[in-house]
C-alpha positions in Angstrom: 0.0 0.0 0.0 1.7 3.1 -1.0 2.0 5.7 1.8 3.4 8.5 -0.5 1.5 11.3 0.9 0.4 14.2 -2.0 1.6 12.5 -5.3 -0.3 11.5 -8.2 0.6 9.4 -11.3 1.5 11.0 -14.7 0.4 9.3 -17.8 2.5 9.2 -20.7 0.2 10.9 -22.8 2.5 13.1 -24.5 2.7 12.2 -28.4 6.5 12.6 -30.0 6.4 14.9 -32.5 9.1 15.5 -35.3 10.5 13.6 -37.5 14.2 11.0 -37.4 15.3 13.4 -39.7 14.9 16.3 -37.6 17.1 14.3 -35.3 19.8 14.2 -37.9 19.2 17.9 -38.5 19.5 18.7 -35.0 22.3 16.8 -34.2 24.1 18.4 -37.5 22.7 21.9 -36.2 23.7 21.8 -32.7 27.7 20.6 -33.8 27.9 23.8 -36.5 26.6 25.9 -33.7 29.1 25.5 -31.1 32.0 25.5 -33.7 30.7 28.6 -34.1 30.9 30.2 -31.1 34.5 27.5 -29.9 36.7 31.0 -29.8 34.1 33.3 -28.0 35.6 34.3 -25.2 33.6 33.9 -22.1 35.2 37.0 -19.8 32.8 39.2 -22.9 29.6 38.4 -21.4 28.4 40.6 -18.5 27.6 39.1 -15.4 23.7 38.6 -15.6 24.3 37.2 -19.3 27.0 34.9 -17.9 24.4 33.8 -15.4 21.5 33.2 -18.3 23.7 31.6 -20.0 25.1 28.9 -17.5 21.8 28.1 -16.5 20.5 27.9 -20.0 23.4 25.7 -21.6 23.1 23.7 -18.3 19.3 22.7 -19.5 20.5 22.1 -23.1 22.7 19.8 -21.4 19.8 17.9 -19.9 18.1 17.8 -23.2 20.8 16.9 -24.9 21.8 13.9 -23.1 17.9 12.8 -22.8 18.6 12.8 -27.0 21.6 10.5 -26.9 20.3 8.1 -24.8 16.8 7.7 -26.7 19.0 7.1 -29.8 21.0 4.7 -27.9 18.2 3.0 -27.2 16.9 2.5 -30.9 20.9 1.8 -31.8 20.7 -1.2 -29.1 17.3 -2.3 -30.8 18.8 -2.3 -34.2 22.3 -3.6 -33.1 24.1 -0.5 -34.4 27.2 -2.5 -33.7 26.9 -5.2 -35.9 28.0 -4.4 -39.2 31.3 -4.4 -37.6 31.3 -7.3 -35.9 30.6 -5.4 -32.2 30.1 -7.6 -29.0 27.4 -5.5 -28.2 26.1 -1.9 -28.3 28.0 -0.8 -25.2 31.6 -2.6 -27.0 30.6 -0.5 -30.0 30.0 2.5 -28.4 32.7 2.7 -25.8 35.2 1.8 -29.4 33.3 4.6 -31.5 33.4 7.3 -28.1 36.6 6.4 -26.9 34.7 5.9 -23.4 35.4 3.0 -21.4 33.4 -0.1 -21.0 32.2 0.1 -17.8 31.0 3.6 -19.1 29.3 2.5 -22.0 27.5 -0.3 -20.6 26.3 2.1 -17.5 25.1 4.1 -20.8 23.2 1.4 -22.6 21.3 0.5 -19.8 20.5 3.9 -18.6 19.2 4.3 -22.1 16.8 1.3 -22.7 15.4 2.1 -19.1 14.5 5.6 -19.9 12.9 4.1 -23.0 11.1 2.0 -21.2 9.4 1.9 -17.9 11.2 5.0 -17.0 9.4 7.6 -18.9 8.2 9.8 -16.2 12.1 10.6 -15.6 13.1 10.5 -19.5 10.8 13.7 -20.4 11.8 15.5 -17.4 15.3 15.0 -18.8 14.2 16.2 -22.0 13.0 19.2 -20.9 15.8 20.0 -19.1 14.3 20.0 -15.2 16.1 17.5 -14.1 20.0 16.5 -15.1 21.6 12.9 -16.1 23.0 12.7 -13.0 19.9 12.8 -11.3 18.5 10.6 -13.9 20.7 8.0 -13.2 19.9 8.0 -9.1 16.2 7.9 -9.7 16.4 4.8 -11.9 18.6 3.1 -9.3 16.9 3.8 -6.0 13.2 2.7 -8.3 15.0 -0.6 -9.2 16.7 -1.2 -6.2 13.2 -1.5 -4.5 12.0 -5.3 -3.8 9.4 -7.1 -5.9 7.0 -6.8 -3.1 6.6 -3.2 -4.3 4.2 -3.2 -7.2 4.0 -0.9 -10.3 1.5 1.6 -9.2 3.8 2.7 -6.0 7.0 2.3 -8.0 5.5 5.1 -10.7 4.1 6.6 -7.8 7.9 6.6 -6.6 9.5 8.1 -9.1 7.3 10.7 -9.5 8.4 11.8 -6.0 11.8 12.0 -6.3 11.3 13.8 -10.2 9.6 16.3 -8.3 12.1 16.5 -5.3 14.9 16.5 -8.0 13.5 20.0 -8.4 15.2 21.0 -5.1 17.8 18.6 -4.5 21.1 17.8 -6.7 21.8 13.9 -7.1 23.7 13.0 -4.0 20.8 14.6 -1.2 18.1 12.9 -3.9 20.2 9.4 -3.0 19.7 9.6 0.4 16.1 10.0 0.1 15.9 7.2 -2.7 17.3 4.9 0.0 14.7 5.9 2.1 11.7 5.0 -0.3 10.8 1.9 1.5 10.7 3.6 4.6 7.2 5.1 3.6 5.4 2.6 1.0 6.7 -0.7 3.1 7.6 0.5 6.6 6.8 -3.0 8.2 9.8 -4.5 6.3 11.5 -1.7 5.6 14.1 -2.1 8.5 14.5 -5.7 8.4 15.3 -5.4 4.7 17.5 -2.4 5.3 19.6 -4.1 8.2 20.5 -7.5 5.6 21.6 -5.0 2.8 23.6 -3.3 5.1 24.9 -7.0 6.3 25.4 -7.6 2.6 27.0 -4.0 1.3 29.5 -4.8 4.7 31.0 -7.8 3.2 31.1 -6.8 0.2 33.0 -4.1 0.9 35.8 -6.1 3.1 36.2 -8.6 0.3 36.6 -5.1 -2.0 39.1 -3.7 0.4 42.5 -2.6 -1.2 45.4 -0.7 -0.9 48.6 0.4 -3.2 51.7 2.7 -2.6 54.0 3.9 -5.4 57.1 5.8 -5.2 57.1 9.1 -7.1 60.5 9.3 -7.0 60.5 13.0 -5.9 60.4 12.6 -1.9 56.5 11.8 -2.2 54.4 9.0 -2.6 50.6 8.2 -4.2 48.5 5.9 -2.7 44.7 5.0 -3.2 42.5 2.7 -1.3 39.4 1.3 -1.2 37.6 0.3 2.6 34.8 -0.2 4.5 32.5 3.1 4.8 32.7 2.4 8.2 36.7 2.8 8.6 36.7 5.8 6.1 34.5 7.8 8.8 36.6 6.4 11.6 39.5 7.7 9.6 37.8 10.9 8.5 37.3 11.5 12.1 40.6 10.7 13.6 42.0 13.2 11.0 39.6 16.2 11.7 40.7 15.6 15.3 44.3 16.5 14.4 43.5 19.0 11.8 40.3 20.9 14.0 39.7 24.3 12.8 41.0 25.9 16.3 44.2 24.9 15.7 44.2 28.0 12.8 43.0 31.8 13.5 40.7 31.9 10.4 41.2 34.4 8.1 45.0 34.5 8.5 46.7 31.5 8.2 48.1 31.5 11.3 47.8 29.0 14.5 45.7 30.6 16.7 46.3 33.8 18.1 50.0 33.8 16.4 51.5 36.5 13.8 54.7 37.2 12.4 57.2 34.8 11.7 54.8 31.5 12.6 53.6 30.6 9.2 50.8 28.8 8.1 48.6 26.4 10.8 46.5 23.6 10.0 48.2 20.7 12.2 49.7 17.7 11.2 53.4 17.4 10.7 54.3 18.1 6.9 54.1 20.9 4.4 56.6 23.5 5.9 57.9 25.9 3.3 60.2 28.6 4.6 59.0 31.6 3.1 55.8 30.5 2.4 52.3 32.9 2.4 50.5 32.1 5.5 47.3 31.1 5.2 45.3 27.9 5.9 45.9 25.0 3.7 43.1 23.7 1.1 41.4 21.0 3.0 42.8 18.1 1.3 46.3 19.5 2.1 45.4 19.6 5.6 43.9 16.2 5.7 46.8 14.9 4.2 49.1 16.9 7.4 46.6 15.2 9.8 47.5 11.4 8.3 51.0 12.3 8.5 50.9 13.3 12.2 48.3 9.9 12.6 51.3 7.8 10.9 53.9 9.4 13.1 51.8 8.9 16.4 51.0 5.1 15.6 51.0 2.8 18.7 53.7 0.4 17.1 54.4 -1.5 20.3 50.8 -2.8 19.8 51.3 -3.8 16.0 52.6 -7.4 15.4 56.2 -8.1 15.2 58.0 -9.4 11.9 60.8 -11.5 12.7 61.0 -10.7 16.4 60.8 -7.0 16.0 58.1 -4.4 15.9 56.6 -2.1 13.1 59.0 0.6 13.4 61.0 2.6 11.4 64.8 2.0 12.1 66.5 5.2 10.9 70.7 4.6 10.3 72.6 7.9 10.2 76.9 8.5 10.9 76.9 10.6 14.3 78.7 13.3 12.3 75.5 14.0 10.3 73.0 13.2 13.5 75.4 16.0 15.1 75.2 18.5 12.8 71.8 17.4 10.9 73.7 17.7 7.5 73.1 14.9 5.2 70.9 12.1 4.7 69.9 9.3 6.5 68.5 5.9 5.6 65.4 4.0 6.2 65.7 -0.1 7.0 62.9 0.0 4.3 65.1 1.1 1.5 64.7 4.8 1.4 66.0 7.9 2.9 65.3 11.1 4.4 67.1 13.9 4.8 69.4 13.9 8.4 67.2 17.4 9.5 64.2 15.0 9.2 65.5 12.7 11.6 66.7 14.7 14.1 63.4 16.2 14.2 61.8 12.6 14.4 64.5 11.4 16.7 62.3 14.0 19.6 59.1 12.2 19.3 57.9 9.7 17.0 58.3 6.0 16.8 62.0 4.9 15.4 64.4 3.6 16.3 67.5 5.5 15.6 70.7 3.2 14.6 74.1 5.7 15.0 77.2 4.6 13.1 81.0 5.8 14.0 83.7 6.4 11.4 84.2 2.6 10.8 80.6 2.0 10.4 80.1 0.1 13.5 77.1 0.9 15.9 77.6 3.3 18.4 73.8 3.8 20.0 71.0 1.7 19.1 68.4 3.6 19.9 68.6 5.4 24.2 66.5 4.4 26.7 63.9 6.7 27.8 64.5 8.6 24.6 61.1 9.7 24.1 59.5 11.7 27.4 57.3 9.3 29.6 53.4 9.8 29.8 54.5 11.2 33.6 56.8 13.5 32.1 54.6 14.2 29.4 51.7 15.3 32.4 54.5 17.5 34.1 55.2 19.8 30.9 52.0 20.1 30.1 51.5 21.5 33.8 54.3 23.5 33.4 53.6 24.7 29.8 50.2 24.8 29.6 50.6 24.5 25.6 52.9 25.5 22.6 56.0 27.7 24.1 56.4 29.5 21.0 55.7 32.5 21.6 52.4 33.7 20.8 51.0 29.8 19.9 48.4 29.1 22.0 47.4 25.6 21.1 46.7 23.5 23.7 49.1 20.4 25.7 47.1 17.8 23.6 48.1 19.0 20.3 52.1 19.3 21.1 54.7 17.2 20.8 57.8 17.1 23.9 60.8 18.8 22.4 64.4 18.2 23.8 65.9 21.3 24.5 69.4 20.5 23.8 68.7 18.1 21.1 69.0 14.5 21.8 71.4 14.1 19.0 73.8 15.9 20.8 73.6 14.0 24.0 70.2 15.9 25.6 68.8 13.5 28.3 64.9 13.1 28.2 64.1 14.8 31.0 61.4 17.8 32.1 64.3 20.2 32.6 65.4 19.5 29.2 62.0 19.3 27.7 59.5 21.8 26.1 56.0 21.5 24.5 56.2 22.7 20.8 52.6 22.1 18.5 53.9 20.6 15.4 54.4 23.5 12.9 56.7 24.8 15.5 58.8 21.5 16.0 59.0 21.6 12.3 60.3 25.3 12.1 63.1 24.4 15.6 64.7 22.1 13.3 64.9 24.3 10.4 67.9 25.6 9.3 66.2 28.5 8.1 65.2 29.8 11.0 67.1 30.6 14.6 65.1 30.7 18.4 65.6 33.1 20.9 64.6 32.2 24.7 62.5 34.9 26.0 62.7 35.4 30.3 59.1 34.3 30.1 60.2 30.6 28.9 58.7 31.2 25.6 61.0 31.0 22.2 60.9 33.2 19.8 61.6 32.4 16.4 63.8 34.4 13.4 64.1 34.1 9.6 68.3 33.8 8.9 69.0 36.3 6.9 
């Protein structure tokens, strides 16, 4: 029983007019047109015909694609593909495109279900109200309802979301095509909701992937592919290190800082001396937040691999851990630059391996290198926060910094411990910039000239 409150069913009562060779003629028109115009330059439109004429080639857009797809349709019908000896329509037309197969067969079936039980959605297409896009959700979310759903609700149905596509764009109108059984079927609505969900769950840890490739530039790209669930858990863990107080918006800057701190935004990475301070685009500062999540990983609770934990092992001469010139390597085969470990060497999770002048090991690591949680509780009493001066983000988002470094024989210790957030531990182990200690306890920082 459909509980769609306030919609009625549209018969298909309008007659197509034209002729196939007015198709031809149109299609032959509209291609002479815009070669017409290819060299126009947009910036010579004022600003209300710039608007018209978004909104208006925007609508040809709709009425365009609504054309290609009902002549896909017939080309499926008539096999378009097989005077050359074509698979199938979609092989043909992803080969005569250039478009991909996954593309092309989305497109042939998009097509004959406009053409067919779809027509509600196919002339709202053609008249431009409603886009492709949102073509393509509304076919989905009316098939993807169960066969206990007969034909008068499923009409019923898309007339709904046609007529909410007048509102919403395609991704809000999925969410409320997933929540169509809701109202005609709500008796079964959860039940049936709860085993997709079961279903769309292991599907998506048998989908799960990840790759890594060098760029050969001091980067890397990665994509994955996981569980919806772990992306928000992810998402979530990242906007905690990358939260909007820890930048003054409008400037850049971490909060309530000026001058000579540069750009906010958390994380560890992205430090450019010099740079214009303001606050990175947000994938940039995602990207910061993963590298601070990466540094910050509880390796001792990782499995080991041949006796020994997950954690980088960093090998470096004591000559360049001394005077952070140089380049140090990683057991994994790569390297980083001898700046880059001395800054790591203060907080995150390696293991540092020093070699003398005949290449022996001199320190494997230094117990108690990194402060302990009790030491970590007295500095942030002490410190209240960031000790550069003017930073005022709080204990929880700083890492402890050894004073006199520990590359130089600092001990982990309170005394010779300070709180820096982690755009200011970047900038202390930059040689581009010096520190002054002010008599308040705060450092200063300035550009070398």
């Amino acid at each position: 029983m459909s509980r769609l409150v306030g919609m009625t069913t549209t018969e298909d009562t309008t007659s197509r007019t034209g002729t196939p060779g007015g198709i031809v003629s149109c299609a032959a028109t509209v291609t002479r047109t815009l070669a017409a115009v290819a060299d126009a330059p947009g910036w010579g439109l004022s600003a209300a015909e710039q608007r018209t004429v978004l909104a208006e080639l925007s609508r040809a857009q709709s009425m365009l694609a609504e054309l290609r797809l009902r002549v896909l349709a017939a080309a499926d019908v008539s096999g378009v593909g097989a005077e050359s000896g074509a698979s199938s329509t979609a092989a043909w037309l992803a080969h005569a495109t250039r478009a991909t197969r996954p593309r092309a067969h989305a497109e042939v079936r998009l097509a004959n279900a406009l053409e067919g039980e779809f027509g509600l959605t196919r002339r709202a297409l053609a008249t431009g109200t409603l886009n492709e896009e949102q073509a393509r959700v509304i076919v989905h979310a009316i098939t993807d309802l169960p066969d206990t759903i007969g034909e008068v609700d499923r009409r019923r149905a898309e007339d709904h979301l046609v007529d909410q596509a007048q509102t919403f764009d395609a991704r809000a109108l999925r969410v409320l095509g997933k929540h169509l059984l809701e109202v005609l079927d709500p008796e079964t609505a959860e039940q049936r909701l709860g085993r997709k969900l079961e279903d769309e769950e292991r599907r998506a840890r048998r989908k799960t992937w990840f790759r890594i490739r060098d760029n050969g530039d001091g980067t890397s790209t990665g994509s994955f592919k996981i569980p919806t669930l772990h992306a928000q858990m992810l998402t979530k863990a990242l906007h905690a290190l990358t939260a909007p107080r820890r930048t003054n918006p409008g400037t850049g800057h971490p909060s309530g800082t000026g001058g000579t701190s540069g750009s906010g935004g958390g994380g560890t990475g992205g430090f450019e001396a010099g740079g214009a301070a303001r606050r990175p685009a947000y994938p940039a500062l995602l990207g910061r937040g993963l590298l601070e999540l990466i540094e910050h990983l509880p390796t001792e609770k990782l499995p080991t691999s041949g006796g020994l934990a997950a954690t980088i092992v960093v090998t470096l001469d004591y000559e360049t851990l001394r005077t952070g010139l140089g380049v140090a390597a990683l057991d994994t085969g790569g390297t980083i630059s001898a700046a880059e470990a001395r800054r790591l060497a203060c907080e995150a999770g390696i293991i540092p391996l020093v070699l003398g002048g005949d290449s022996q090991p001199l320190d494997i690591g230094r117990e108690r290198r990194l402060h302990t949680r009790y030491q970590r509780l007295a500095l942030a009493h002490r410190d209240k926060g960031c000790t550069a001066e003017t930073c005022d983000r709080p204990p929880g988002w700083t890492q402890a910094h050894h004073e006199t470094p520990w590359s130089r024989g600092g001990g982990t210790s309170v005394e010779n411990g300070r709180l820096l957030c982690s755009w200011h531990h970047h900038l202390v182990h930059h040689p581009g910039y010096t520190t002054t200690r002010l008599p308040n306890g705060s450092l200063r920082f300035h550009r070398r000239t």
